[in-house]
C-alpha positions as CSV (number, residue, x, y, z in Angstrom):
1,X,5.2,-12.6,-18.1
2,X,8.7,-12.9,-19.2
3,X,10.7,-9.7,-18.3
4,X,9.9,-6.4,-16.4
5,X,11.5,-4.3,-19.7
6,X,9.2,-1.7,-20.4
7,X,6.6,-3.0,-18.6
8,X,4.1,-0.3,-16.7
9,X,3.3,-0.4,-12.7
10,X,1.9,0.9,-10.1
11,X,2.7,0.3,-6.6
12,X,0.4,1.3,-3.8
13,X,2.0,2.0,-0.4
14,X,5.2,2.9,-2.2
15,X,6.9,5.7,-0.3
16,X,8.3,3.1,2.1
17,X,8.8,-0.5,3.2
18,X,8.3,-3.2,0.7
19,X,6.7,-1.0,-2.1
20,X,9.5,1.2,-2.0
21,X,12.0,-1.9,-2.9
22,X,9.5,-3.1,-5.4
23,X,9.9,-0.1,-6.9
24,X,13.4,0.6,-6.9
25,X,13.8,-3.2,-8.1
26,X,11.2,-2.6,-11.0
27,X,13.0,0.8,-12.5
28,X,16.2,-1.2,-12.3
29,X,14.5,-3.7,-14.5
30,X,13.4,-1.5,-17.1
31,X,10.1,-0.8,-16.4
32,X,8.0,2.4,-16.0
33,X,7.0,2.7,-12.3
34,X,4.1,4.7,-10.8
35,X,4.3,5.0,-6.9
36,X,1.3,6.1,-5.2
37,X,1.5,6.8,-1.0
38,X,-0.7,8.9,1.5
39,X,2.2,10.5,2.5
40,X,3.4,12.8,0.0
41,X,6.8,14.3,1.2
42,X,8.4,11.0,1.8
43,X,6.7,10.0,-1.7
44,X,8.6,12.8,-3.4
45,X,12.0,11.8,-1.5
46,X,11.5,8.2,-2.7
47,X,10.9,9.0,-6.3
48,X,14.1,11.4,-6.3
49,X,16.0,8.6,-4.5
50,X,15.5,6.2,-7.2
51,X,16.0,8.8,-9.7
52,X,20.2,10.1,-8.3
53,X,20.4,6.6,-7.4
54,X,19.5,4.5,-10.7
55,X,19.3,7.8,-13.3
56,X,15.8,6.5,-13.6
57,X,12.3,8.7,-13.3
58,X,9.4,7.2,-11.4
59,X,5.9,9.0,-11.7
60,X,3.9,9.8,-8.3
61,X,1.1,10.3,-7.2
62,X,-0.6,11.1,-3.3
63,X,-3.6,8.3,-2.9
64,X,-5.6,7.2,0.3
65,X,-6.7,3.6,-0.7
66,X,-9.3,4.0,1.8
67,X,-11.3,6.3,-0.4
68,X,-12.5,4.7,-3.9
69,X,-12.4,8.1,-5.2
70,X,-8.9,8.6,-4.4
71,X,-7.8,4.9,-5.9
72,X,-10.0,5.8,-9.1
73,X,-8.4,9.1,-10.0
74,X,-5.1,7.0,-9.1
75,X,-6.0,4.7,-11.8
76,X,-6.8,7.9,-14.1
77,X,-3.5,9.3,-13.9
78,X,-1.7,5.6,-13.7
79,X,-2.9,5.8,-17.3
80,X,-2.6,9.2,-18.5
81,X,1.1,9.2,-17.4
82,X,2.0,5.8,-17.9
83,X,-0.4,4.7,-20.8
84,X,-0.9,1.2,-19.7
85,X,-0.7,-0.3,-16.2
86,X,0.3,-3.8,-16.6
87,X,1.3,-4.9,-13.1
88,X,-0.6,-3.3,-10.4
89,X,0.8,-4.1,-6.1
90,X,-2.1,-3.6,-3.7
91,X,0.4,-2.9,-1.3
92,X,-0.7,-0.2,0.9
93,X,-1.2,-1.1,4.1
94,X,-1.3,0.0,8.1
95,X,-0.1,-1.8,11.4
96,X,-2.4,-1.4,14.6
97,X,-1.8,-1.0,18.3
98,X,-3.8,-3.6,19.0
99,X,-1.7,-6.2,20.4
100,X,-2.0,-5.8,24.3
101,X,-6.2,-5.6,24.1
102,X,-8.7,-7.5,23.8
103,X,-11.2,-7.7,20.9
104,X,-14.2,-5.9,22.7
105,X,-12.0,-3.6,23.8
106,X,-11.2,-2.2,20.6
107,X,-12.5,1.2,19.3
108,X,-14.8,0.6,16.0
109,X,-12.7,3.7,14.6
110,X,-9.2,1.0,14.8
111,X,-11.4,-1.8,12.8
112,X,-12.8,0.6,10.1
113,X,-9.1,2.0,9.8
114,X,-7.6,-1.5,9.4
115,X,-10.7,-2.7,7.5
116,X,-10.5,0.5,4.6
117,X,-6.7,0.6,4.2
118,X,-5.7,-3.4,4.6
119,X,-8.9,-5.1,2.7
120,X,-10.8,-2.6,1.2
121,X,-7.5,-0.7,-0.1
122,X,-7.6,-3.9,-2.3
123,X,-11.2,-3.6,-3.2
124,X,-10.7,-0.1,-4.7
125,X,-7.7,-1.3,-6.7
126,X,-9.7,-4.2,-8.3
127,X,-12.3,-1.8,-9.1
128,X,-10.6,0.9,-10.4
129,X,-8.0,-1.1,-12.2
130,X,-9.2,-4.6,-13.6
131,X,-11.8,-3.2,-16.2
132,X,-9.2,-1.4,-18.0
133,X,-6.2,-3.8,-17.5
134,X,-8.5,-6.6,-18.4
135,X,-9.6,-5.0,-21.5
136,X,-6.0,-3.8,-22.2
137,X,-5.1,-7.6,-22.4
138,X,-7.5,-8.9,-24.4
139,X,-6.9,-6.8,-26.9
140,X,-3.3,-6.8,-26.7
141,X,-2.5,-10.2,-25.9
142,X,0.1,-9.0,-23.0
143,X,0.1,-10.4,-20.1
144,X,-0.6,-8.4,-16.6
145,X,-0.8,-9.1,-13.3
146,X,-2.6,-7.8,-9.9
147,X,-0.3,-8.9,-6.9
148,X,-2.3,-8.3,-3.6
149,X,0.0,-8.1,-0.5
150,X,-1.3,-10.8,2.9
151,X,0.4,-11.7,5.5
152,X,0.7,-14.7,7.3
153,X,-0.9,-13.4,10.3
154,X,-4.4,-13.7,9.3
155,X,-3.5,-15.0,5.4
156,X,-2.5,-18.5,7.0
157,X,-2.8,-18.2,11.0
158,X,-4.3,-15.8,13.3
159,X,-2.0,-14.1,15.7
160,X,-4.6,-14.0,18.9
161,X,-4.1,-10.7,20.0
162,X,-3.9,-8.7,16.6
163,X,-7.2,-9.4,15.3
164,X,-7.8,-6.5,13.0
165,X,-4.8,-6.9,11.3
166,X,-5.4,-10.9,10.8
167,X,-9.1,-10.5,9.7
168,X,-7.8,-7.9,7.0
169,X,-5.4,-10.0,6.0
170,X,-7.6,-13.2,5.7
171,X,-10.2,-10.6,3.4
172,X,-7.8,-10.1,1.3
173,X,-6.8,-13.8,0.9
174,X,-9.7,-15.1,0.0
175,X,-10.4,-11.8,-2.4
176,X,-7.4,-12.6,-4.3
177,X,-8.7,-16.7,-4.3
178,X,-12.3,-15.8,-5.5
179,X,-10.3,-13.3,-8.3
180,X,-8.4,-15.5,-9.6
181,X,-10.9,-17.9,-10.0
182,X,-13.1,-15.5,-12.0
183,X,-9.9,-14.3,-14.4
184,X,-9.9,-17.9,-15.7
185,X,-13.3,-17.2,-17.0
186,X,-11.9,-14.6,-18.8
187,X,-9.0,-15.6,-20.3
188,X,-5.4,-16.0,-19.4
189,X,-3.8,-12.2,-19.9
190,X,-4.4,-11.0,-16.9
191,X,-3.9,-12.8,-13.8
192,X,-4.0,-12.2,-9.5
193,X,-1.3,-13.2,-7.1
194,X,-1.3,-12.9,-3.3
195,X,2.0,-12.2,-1.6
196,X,2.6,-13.1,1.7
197,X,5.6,-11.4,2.8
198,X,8.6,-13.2,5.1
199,X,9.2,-15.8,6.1
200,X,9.7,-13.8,9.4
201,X,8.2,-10.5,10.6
202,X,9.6,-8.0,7.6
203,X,11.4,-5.1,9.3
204,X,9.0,-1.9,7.5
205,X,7.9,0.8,8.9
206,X,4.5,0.1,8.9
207,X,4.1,0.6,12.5
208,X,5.0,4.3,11.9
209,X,1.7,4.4,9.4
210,X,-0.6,5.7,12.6
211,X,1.1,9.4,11.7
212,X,-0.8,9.0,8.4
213,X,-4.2,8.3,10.3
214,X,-7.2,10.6,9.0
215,X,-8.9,12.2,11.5
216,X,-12.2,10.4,9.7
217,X,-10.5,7.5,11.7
218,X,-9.2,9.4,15.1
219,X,-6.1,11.0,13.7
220,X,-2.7,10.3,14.7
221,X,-3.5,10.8,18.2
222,X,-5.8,8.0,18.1
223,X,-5.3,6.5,21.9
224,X,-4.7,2.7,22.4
225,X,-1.5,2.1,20.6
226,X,0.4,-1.0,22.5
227,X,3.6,-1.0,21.2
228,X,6.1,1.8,19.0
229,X,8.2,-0.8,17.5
230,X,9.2,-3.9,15.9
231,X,10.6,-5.0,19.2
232,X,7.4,-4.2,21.1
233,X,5.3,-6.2,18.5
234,X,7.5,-8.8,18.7
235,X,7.8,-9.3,21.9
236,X,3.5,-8.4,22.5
237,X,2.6,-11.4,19.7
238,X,4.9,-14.2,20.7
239,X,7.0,-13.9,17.5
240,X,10.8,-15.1,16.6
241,X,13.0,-12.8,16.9
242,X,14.2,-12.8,13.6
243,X,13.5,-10.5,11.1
244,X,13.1,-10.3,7.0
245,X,14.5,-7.4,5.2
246,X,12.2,-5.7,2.5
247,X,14.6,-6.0,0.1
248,X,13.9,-10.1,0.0
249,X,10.3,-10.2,0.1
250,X,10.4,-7.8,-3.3
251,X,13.1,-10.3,-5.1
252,X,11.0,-12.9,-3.8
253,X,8.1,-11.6,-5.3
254,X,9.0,-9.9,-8.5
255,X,10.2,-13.6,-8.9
256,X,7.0,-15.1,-8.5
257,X,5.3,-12.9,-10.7
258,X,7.7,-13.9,-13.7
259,X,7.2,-17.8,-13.0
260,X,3.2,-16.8,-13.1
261,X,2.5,-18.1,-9.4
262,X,-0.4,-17.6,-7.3
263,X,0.7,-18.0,-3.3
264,X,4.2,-15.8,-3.2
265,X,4.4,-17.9,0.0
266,X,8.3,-18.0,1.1
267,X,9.1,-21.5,2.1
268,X,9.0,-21.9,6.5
269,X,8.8,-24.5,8.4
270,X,7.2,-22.7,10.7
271,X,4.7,-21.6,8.6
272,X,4.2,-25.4,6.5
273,X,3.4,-26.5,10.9
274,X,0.6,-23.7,11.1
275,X,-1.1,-24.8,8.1
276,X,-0.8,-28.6,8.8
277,X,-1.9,-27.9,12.2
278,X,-4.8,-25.3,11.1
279,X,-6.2,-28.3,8.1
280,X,-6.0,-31.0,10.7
281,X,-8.0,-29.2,13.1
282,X,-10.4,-28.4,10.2
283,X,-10.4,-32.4,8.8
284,X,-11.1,-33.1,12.6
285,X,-14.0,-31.3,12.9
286,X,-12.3,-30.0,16.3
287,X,-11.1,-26.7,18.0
288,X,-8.6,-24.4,16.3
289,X,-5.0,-25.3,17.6
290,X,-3.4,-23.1,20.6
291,X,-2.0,-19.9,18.8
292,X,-0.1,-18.4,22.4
């Protein structure tokens, strides 16, 4: 993929955050963006945002990624409004307050929640998407691209204390591995890339996503939360105090997708240690290296 001009996509989780900048970043670009969020007033505001701020329109449309049905009639109107979808961002996603308990501890409700938006959020999208964008580029010949969003917590470490978060994260790595690895058998249109935003803890609301809670999954007044903030996490999980606006992580990655890369893994030293340490550990046939 060469430019974003008149290119067709659909961001998931795009009323705020990261998807909101990917979108604002893509209309700028010239292409035709579809934002799709659970929350449907701030949705609206984003979309008439981008349009006074950039005299550009972006479509919308209210989705819970945790429902396939939702994501598939997402898809439906993703193509009835936009007639193609060529770049598609798996991007919804929810923070837990999980990070002062311990993993028995922890209500199966907060690990179906984390499990349905984070990993299987992505599932939907692949299903409801790839058949037609796959077809699309085989019989086109343009390129597309599926760009699943990880983390680093989970995607290349685990964070201790945050272990639903981490173990959705680590799904949808090695989803996006085991993807790409069946594209290639189908040709070289359409392609997966996993984004791992950062390199430091990206200052998003996502820790405001437990208003959006269904009540399938204990509502907003699910008990348990430890912390309320980016402060509180940071301080709960160890972390740097230093903080990556979303602004970077979608230049960064908009910039990935153009040079056609897999890992949109920002370069840290900090997180090149974790790996080396994490592989070592591995080679040695040993214990997992201290993570406190």
């Amino acid at each position: 993929m060469q430019t974003f001009q008149d290119q067709a996509a659909v961001i998931t989780g795009g009323a705020s955050g990261i998807g909101k900048c990917l979108a604002e970043r893509l209309a700028q670009a010239g292409a035709r963006v579809l934002i799709a969020d659970i929350d449907a007033q701030r949705l609206q505001t984003v979309a008439d945002e981008i349009q006074t701020r950039y005299g550009v329109s972006v479509r919308t449309q209210v989705v819970d990624v945790s429902r396939e049905e939702s994501v598939r009639e997402l898809a439906d109107q993703a193509y009835a409004k936009l007639g193609a979808v060529h770049l598609l961002f798996n991007n919804a996603g929810v923070g837990l307050g999980e990070a002062q308990r311990k993993i028995w501890d922890l209500p199966v409700s907060d690990w179906r929640w984390g499990m349905d938006v984070n990993f299987m959020g992505v599932v939907h999208g692949v299903h409801a998407f790839v058949p037609r964008m796959l077809a699309d580029a085989n019989r086109t010949g343009q390129a597309a691209c599926i760009i699943n969003t990880s983390s680093n917590n989970g995607g290349l470490r685990t964070i201790p204390n945050t272990p639903i978060y981490a173990a959705s994260k680590a799904a949808v790595t090695s989803l996006s591995e085991a993807l790409y690895q069946q594209l290639l058998r189908e040709g070289d249109k359409l392609r997966v890339a996993v984004l791992f935003p950062g390199p430091h803890v990206v200052n998003t609301g996502i820790l405001a996503s437990k208003r959006n809670r269904p009540e399938a999954y204990g509502g907003a007044d699910a008990k348990g939360v430890a912390y309320q903030n980016l402060e509180d996490l940071i301080a709960a999980t160890g972390l740097k105090m230093q903080l990556t606006e979303p602004e970077e992580v979608a230049q960064f990655a908009l910039q990935g997708v153009l040079e056609n890369r897999f890992w949109l893994l920002p370069e840290s030293a900090d997180a090149d240690q974790h790996i080396e340490n994490r592989s070592a550990s591995m080679m040695a046939r040993g214990n997992p290296p201290s993570a406190w």
